[in-house]
N, C-alpha and C positions, 0 to 999 in steps of 0.2 A: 043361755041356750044358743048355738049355732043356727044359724039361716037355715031355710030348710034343703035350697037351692048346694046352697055351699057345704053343707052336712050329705048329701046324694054323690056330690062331686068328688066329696074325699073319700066316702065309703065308696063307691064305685074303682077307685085309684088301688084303695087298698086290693080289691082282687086284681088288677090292673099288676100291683106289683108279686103278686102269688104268682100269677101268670107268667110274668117275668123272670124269677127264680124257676118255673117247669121248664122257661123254654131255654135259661141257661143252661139246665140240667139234659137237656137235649142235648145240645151243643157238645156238653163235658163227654155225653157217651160218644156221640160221634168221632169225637177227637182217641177216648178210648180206644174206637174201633180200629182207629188209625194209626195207632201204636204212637200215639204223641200225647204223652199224660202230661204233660208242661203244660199244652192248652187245656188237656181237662181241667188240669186243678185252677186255672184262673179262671174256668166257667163254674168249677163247684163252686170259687170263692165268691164271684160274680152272682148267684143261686142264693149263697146266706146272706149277702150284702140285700138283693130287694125281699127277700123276708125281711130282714130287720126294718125295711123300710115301710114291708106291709105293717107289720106290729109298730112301729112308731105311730102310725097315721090311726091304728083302729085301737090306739090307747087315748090319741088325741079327740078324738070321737066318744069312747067312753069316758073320758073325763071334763068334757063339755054335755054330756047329758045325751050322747047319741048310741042309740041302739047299733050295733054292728049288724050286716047282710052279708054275708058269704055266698058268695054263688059258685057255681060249678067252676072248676079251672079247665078253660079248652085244652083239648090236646095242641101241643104245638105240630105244625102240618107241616113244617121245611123237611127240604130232601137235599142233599149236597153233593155235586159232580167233583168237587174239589177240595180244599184245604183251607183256600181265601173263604171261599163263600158263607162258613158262620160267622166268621170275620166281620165281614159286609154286612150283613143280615144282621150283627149285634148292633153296629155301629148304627143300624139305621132302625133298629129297635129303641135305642138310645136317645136317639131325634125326637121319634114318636113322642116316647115319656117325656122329652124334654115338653112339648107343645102340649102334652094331659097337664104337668104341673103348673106351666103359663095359664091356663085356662084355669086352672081351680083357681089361682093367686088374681086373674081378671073379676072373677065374680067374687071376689073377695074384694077386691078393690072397689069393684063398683057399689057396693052397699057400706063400705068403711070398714069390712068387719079386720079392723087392728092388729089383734090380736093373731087371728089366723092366718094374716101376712106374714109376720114375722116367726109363726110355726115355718111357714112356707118358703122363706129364707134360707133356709137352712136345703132346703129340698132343690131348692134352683141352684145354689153353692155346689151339692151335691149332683146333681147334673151338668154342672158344666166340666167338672170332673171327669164325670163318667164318660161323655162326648169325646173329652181329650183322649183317655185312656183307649178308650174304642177305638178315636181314629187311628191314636198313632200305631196301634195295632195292625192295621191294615195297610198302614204304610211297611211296618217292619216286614210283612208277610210278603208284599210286594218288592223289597227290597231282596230278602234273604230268603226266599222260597224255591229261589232258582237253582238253589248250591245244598247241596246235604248235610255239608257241615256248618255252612251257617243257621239252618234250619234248626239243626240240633243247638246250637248256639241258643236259638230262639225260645226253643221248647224247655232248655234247660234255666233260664233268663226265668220263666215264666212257672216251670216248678217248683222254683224258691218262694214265690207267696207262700205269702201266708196270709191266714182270717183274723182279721182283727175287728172282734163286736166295737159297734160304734161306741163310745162314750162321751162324743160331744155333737149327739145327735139335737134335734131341736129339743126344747128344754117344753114342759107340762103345759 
């Protein structure tokens, strides 16, 4: 049986990351709006990556004996004057998560619970990741947003994702 402490923290994270996948998906329409599907689809892709991460966490839950809590997903509230600015706003959505999974991986620490580190390993790997990917995004946009064709460059760079479901997520 998981902490009770450290079983709250993950369930919590899990809507944490629902949440995160609604407000990529903000993002993707804005950029839709903007007639730049490049960045959509690396916020749609960005969207199914923290689902999978919600589901990772609320399997890891039920297979240590924790009941799952779902709670509402807030609307996300951003509004954007620009092009950079979900950019910015991902990259610092990014941070945030980074210091939720520190925190779960602390009270984890501080009780020994082993096991749940080393799920959580994977989750900090995986954010540091995400961090890079974000920023350098924000750099590209800073860089190549001034020129139209490099922009299309960029958007075009970023319409070639593709989603790839994890399969060497943390392990049961």
């Amino acid at each position: 049986m998981l902490n009770k402490k450290v079983a709250n923290l993950i369930n919590e994270q899990v809507n944490k990351e629902f949440y995160s996948a609604y407000l990529y998906l903000s993002f993707a329409d804005y950029y839709e709006d903007e007639g730049l599907d490049g960045f959509a689809n690396w916020y749609v892709i960005q969207a199914q990556e923290e689902m999978d991460h919600a589901m990772m966490m609320r399997r890891y839950l039920l297979d240590n004996g924790v009941s799952v809590k779902l709670d509402t997903i807030e609307k996300p509230n951003k509004t954007f004057k620009n092009t950079k600015e979900p950019l910015e706003a991902g990259f610092e959505h990014e941070q945030y998560v980074t210091s939720l999974i520190n925190n779960i991986y602390s009270a984890a620490f501080e009780i020994k619970d082993f096991k749940t580190m080393q799920f959580l390993d994977w989750f900090i790997k995986e954010q540091t990741e995400e961090e890079k990917n974000a920023g350098d995004l924000v750099k590209k946009m800073k860089m190549f947003a001034v020129d139209a064709k490099t922009l299309y460059m960029l958007n075009s760079e970023l319409a070639a994702r593709v989603y790839t479901p994890s399969t060497t997520g943390p392990s049961k």
